[in-house]
C-alpha positions in Angstrom: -1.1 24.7 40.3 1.1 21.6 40.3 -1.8 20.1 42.3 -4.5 21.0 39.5 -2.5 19.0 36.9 -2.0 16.2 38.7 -5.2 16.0 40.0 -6.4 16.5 36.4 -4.4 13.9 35.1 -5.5 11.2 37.5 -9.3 12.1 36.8 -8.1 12.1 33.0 -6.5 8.7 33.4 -9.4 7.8 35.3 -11.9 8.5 32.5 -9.9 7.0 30.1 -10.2 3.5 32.0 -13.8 3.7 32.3 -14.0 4.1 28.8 -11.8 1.6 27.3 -13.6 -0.8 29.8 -16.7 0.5 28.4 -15.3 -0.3 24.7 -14.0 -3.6 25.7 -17.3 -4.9 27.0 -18.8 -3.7 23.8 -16.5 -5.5 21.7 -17.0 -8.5 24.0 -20.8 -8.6 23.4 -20.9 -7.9 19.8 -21.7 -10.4 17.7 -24.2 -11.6 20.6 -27.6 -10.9 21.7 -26.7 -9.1 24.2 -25.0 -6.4 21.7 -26.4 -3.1 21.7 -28.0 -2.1 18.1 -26.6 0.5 16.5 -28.4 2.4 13.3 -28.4 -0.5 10.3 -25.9 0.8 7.7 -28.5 -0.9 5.1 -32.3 -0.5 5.3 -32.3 -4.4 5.9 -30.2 -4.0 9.2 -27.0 -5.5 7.3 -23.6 -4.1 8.8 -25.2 -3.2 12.0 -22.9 -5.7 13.8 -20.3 -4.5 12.3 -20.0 -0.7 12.6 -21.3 -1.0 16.1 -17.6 -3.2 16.5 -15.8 -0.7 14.5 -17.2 1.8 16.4 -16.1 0.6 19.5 -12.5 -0.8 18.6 -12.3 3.2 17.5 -13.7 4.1 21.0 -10.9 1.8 22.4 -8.1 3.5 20.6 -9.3 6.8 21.6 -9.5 6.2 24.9 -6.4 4.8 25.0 -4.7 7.6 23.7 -6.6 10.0 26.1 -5.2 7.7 28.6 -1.7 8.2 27.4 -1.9 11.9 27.4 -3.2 12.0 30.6 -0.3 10.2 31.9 2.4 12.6 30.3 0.2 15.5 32.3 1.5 13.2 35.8 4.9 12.4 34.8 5.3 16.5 33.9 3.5 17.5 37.0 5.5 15.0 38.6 9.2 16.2 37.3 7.6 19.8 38.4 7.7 18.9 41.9 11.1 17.1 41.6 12.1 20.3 40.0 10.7 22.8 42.9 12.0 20.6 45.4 15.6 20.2 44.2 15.1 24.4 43.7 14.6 24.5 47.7 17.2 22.4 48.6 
């Protein structure tokens, strides 16, 4: 059991990173040709730029607050096995 959360923490910690990096080179190429289009907010293709880097600085936060939960799943699973292991002794 212990195992399974720590396990599913790293793989949750994990995903976060990949993410975030994922945001962060987003954020990087906007405003470049390189940038991915997003659906224009106007007909004329006007704010385009702009919610695709709002949309990723959101991504960024998300991810980083995924990453932060994650981490509270290790450090519990962690004082778990402190916990069991001061039991035994």
């Amino acid at each position: 059991m212990i195992s399974n959360a720590l396990s599913i923490g790293v793989n949750g910690v994990q995903d976060a990173q990949r993410g975030m990096q994922d945001a962060a080179s987003r954020i990087a190429r906007s405003g470049t040709t390189e940038a991915p289009a997003r659906e224009a907010a106007a007909p004329d293709g006007a704010g385009a730029v702009e919610d695709s880097l709002a949309g990723s600085i959101v991504d960024l936060k998300v991810n980083q607050r995924n990453a932060e939960a994650s981490i509270e799943v290790v450090r519990t699973a962690d004082e778990m096995v402190g916990t069991l292991l001061d039991e035994r002794a």
